[in-house]
N, CA, C and O of each residue as an XYZ file, in Angstrom:
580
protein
N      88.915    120.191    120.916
C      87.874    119.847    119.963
C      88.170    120.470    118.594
O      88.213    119.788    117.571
N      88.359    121.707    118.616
C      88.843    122.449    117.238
C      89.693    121.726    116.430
O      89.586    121.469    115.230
N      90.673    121.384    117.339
C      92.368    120.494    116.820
C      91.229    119.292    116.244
O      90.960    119.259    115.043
N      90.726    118.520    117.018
C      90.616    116.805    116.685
C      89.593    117.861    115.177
O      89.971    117.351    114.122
N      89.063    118.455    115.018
C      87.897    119.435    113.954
C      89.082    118.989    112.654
O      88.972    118.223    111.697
N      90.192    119.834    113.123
C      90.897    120.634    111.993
C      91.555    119.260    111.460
O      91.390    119.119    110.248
N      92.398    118.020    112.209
C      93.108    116.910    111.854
C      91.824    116.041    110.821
O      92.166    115.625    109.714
N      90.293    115.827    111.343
C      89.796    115.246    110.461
C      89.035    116.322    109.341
O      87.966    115.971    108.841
N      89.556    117.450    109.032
C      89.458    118.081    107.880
C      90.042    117.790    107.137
O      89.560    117.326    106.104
N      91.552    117.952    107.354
C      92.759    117.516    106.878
C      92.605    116.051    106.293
O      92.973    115.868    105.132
N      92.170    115.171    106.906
C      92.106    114.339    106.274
C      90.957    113.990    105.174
O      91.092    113.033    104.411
N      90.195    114.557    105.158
C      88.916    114.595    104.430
C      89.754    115.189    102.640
O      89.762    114.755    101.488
N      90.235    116.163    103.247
C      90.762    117.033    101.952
C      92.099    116.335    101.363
O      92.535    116.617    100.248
N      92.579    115.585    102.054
C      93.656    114.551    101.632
C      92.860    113.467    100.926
O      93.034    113.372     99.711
N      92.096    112.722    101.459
C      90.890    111.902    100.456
C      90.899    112.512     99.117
O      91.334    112.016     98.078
N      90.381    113.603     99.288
C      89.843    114.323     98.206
C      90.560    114.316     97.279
O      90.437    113.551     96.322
N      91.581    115.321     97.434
C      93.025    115.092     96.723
C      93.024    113.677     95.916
O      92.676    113.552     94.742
N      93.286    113.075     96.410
C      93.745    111.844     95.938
C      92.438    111.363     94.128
O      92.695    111.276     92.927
N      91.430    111.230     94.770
C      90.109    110.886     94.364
C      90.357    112.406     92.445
O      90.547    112.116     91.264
N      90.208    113.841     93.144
C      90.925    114.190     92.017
C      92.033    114.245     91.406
O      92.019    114.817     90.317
N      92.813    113.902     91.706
C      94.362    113.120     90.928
C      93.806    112.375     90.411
O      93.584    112.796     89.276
N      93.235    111.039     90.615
C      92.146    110.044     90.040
C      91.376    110.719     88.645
O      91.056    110.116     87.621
N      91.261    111.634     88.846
C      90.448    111.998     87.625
C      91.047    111.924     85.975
O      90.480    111.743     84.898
N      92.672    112.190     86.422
C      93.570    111.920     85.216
C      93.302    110.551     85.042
O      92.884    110.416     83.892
N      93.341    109.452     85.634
C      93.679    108.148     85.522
C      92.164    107.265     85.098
O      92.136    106.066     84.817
N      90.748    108.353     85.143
C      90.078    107.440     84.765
C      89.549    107.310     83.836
O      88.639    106.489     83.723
N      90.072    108.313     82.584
C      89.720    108.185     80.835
C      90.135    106.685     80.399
O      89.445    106.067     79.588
N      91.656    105.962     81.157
C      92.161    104.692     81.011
C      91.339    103.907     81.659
O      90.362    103.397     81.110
N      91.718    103.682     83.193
C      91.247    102.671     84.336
C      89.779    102.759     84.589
O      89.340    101.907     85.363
N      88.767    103.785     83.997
C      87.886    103.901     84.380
C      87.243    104.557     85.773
O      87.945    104.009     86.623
N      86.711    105.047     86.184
C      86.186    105.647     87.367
C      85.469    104.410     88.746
O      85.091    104.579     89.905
N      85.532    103.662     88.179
C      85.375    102.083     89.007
C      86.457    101.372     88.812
O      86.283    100.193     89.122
N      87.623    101.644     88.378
C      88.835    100.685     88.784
C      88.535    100.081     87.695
O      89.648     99.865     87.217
N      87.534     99.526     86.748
C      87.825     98.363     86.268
C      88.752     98.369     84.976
O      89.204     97.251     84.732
N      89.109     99.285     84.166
C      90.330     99.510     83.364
C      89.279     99.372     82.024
O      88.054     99.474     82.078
N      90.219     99.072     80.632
C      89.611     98.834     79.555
C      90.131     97.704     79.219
O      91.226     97.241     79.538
N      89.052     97.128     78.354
C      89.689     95.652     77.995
C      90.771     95.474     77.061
O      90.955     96.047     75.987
N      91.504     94.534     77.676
C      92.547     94.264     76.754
C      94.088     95.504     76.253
O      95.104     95.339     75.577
N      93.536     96.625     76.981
C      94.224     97.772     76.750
C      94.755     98.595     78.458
O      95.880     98.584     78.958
N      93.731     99.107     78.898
C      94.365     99.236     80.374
C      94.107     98.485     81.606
O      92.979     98.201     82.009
N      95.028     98.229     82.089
C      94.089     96.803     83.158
C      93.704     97.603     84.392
O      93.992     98.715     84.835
N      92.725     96.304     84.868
C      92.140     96.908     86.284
C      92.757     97.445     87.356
O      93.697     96.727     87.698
N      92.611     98.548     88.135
C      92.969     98.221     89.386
C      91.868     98.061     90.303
O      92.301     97.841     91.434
N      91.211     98.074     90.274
C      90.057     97.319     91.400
C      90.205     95.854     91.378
O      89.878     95.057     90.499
N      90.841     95.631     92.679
C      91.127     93.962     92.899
C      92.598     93.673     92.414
O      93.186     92.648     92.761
N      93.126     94.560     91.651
C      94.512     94.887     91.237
C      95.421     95.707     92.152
O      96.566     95.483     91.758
N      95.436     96.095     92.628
C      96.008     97.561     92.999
C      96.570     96.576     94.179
O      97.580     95.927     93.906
N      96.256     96.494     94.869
C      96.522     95.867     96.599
C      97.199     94.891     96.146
O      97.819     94.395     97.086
N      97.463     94.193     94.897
C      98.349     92.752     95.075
C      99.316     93.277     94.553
O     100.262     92.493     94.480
N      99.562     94.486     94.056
C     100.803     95.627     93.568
C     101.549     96.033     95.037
O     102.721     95.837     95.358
N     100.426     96.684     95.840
C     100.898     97.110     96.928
C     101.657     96.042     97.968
O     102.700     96.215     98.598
N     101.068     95.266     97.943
C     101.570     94.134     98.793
C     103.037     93.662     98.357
O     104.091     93.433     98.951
N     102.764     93.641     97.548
C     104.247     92.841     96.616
C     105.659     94.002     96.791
O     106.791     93.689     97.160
N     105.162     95.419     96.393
C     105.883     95.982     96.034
C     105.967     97.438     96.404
O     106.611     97.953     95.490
N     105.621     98.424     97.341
C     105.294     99.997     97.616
C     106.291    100.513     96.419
O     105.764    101.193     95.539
N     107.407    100.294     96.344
C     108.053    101.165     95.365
C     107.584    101.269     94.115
O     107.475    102.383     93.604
N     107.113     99.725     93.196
C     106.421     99.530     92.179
C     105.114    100.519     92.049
O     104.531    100.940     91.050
N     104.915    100.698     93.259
C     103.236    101.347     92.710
C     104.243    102.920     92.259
O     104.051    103.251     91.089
N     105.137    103.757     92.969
C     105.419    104.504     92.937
C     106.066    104.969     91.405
O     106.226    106.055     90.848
N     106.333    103.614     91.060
C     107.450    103.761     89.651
C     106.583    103.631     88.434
O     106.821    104.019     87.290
N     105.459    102.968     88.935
C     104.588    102.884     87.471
C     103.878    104.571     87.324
O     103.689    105.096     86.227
N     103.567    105.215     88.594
C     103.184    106.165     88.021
C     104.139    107.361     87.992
O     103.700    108.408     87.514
N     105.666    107.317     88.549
C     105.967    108.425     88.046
C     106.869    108.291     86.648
O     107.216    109.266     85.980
N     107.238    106.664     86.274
C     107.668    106.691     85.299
C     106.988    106.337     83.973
O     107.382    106.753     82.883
N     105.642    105.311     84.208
C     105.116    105.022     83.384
C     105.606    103.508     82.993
O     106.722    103.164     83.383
N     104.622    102.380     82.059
C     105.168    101.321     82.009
C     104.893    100.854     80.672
O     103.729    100.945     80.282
N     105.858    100.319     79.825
C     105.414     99.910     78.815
C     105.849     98.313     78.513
O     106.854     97.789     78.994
N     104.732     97.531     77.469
C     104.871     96.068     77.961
C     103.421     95.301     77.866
O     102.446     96.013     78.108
N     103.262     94.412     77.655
C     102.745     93.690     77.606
C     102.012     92.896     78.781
O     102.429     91.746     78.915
N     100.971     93.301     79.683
C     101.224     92.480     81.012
C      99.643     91.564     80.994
O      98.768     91.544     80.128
N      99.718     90.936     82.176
C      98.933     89.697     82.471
C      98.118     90.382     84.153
O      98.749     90.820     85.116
N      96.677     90.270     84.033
C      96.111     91.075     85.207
C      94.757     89.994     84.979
O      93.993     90.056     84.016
N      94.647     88.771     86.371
C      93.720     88.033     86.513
C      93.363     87.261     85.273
O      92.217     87.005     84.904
N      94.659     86.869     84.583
C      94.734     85.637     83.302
C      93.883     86.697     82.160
O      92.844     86.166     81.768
N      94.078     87.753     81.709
C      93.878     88.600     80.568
C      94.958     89.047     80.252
O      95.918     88.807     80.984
N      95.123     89.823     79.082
C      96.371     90.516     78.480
C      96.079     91.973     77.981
O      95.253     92.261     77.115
N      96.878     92.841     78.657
C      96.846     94.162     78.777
C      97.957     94.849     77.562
O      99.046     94.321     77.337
N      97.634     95.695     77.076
C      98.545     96.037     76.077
C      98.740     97.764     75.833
O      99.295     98.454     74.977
N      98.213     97.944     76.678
C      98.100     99.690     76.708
C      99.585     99.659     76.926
O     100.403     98.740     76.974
N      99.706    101.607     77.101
C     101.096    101.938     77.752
C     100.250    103.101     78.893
O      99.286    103.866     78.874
N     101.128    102.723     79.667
C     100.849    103.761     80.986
C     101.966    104.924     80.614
O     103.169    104.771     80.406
N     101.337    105.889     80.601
C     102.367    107.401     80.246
C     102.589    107.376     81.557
O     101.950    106.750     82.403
N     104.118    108.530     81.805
C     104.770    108.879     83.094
C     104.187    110.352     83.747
O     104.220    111.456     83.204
N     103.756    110.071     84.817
C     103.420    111.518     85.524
C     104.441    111.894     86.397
O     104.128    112.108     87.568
N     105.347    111.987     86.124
C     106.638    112.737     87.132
C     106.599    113.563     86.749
O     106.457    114.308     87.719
N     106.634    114.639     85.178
C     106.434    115.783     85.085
C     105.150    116.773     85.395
O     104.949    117.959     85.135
N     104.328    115.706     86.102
C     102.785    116.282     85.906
C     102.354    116.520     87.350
O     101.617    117.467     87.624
N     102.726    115.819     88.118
C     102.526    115.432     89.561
C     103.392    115.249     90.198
O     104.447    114.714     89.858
N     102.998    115.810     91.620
C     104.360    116.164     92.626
C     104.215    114.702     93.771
O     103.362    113.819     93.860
N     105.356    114.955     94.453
C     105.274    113.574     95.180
C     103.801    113.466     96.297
O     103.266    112.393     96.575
N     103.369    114.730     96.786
C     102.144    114.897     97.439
C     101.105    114.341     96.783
O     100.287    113.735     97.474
N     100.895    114.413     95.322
C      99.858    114.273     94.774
C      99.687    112.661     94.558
O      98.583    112.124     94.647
N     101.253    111.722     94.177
C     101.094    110.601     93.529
C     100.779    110.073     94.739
O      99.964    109.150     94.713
N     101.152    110.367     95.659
C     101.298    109.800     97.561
C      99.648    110.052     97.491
O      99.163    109.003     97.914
N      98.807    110.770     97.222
C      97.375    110.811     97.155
C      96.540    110.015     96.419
O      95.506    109.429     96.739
N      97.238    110.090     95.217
C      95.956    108.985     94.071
C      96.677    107.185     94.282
O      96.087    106.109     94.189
N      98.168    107.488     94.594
C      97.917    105.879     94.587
C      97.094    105.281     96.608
O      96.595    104.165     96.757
N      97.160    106.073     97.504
C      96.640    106.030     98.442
C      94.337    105.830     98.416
O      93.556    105.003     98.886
N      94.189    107.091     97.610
C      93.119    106.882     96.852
C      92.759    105.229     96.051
O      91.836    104.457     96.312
N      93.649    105.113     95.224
C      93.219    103.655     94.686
C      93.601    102.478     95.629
O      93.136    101.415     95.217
N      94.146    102.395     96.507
C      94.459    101.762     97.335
C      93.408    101.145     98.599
O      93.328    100.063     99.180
N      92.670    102.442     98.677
C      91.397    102.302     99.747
C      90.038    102.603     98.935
O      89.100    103.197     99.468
N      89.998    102.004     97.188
C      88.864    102.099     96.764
C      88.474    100.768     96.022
O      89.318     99.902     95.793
N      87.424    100.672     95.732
C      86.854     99.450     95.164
C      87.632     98.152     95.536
O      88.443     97.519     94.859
N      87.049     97.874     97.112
C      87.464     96.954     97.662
C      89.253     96.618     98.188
O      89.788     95.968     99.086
N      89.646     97.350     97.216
C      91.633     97.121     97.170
C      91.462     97.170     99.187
O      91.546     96.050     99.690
N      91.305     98.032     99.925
C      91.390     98.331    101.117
C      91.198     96.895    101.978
O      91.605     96.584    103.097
N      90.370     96.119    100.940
C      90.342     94.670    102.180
C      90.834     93.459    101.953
O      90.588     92.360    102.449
N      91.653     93.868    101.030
C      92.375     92.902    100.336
C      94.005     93.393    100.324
O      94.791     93.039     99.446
N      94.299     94.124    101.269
C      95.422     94.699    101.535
C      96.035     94.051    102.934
O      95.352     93.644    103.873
N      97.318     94.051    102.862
C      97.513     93.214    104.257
C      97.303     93.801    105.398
O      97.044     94.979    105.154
N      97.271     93.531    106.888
C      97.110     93.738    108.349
C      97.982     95.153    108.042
O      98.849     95.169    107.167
N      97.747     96.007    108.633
C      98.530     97.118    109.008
C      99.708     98.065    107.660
O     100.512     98.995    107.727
N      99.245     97.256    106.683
C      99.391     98.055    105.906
C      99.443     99.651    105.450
O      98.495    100.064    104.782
N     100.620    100.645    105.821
C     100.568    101.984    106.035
C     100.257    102.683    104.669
O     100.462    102.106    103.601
N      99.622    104.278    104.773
C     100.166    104.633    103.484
C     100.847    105.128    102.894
O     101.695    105.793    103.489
N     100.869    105.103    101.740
C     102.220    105.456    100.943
C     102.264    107.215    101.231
O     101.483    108.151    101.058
N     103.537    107.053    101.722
C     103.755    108.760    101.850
C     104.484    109.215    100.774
O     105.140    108.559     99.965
N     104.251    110.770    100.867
C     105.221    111.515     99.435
C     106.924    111.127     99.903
O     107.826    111.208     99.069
N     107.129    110.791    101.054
C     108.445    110.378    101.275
C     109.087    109.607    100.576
O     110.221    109.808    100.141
N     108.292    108.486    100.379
C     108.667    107.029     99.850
C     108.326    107.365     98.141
O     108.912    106.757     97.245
N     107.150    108.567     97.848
C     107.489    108.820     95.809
C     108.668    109.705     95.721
O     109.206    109.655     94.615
N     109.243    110.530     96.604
C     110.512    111.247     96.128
C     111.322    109.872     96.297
O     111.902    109.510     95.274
N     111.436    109.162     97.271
C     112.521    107.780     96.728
C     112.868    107.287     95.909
O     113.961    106.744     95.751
N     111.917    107.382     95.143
C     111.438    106.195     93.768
C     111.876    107.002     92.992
O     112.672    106.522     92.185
N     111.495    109.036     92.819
C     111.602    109.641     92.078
C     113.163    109.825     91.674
O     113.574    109.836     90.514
N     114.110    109.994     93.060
C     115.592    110.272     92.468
C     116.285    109.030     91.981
O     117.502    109.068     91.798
N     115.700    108.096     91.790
C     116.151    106.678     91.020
C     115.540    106.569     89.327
O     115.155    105.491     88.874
N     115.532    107.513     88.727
C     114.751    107.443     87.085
C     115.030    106.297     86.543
O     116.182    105.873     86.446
N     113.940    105.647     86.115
C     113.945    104.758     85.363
C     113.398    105.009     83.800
O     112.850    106.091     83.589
N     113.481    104.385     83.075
C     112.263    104.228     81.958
C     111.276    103.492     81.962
O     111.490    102.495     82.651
N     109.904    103.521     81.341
C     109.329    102.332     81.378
C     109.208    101.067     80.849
O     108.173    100.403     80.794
N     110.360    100.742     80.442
C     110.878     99.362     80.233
C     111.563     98.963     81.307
O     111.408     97.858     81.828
N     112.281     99.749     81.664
C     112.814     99.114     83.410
C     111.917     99.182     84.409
O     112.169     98.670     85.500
N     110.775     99.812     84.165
C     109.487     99.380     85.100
C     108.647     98.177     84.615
O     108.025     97.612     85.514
N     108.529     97.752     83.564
C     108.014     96.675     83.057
C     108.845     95.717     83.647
O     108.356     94.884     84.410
N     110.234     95.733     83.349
C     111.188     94.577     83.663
C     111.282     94.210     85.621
O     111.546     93.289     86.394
N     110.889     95.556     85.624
C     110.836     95.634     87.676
C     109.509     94.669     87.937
O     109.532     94.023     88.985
N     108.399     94.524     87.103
C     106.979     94.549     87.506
C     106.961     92.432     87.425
O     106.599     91.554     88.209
N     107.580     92.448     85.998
C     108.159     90.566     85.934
C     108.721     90.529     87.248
O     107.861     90.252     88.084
N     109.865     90.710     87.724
C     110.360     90.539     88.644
C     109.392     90.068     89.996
O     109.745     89.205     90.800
N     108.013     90.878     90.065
C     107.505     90.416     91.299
C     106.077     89.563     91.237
O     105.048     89.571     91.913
N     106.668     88.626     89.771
C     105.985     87.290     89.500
C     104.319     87.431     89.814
O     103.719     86.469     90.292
N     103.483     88.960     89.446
C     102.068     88.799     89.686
C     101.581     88.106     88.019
O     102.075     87.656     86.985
N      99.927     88.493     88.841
C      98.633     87.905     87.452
C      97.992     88.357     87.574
O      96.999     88.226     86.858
């Protein structure tokens, strides 16, 4: 009983985690996912058609950042996403993009069995540096809207 206690602590405080990592991201995206107009786009209703398409992409926009011009549900986004690789460790990005992933709906709009992103899979992404023009150019590549 203690053990099954201590595993759903653990996970409670992994939530958590994530949700404050979130806190950097919602002066832009807002604290409801819904972004700012015309400048940072949504991820509520966004996020999961990232994930689906792409696990590495989610990983590269936030540790490298993306700059570019993009298209999110026939609007036009024009912000720049700054890079948190110097700011955040692979535990943490493995938390907030997991966090946005299972918030404002993204969670049911995600495919069958969909796992989450572990810090395994952001150190992947991490020893491959890109810029964020080669994350912009990665993001065309997987033909969203």
């Amino acid at each position: 009983m203690l053990a099954l206690a201590c595993a759903l602590f653990g996970q409670a405080i992994a939530a958590a985690d994530g949700a404050a990592v979130y806190g950097r991201c919602s002066a832009c995206h807002k604290a409801t996912g819904t972004g700012t107009p015309g400048i940072f786009p949504p991820l509520a209703g966004h996020a999961a058609k990232l994930g689906a398409a792409s696990r590495a992409y989610l990983a590269q926009v936030v540790l490298f950042g993306v700059t570019g011009e993009i298209r999110v549900g026939g609007k036009e986004y024009k912000g720049r996403m700054p890079a948190y690789a110097d700011l955040l460790d692979d535990g943490e990005i493995a938390a907030v993009l997991n966090y946005i992933l299972s918030s404002w709906g993204n969670d049911k709009a995600l495919p069958g069995g969909f796992a989450k992103v572990t810090a395994e899979e952001v150190r992947a992404q991490r020893a491959g540096t890109m810029t964020p023009d080669q994350v912009f150019l990665a993001r065309a590549k997987l033909k969203l809207d």
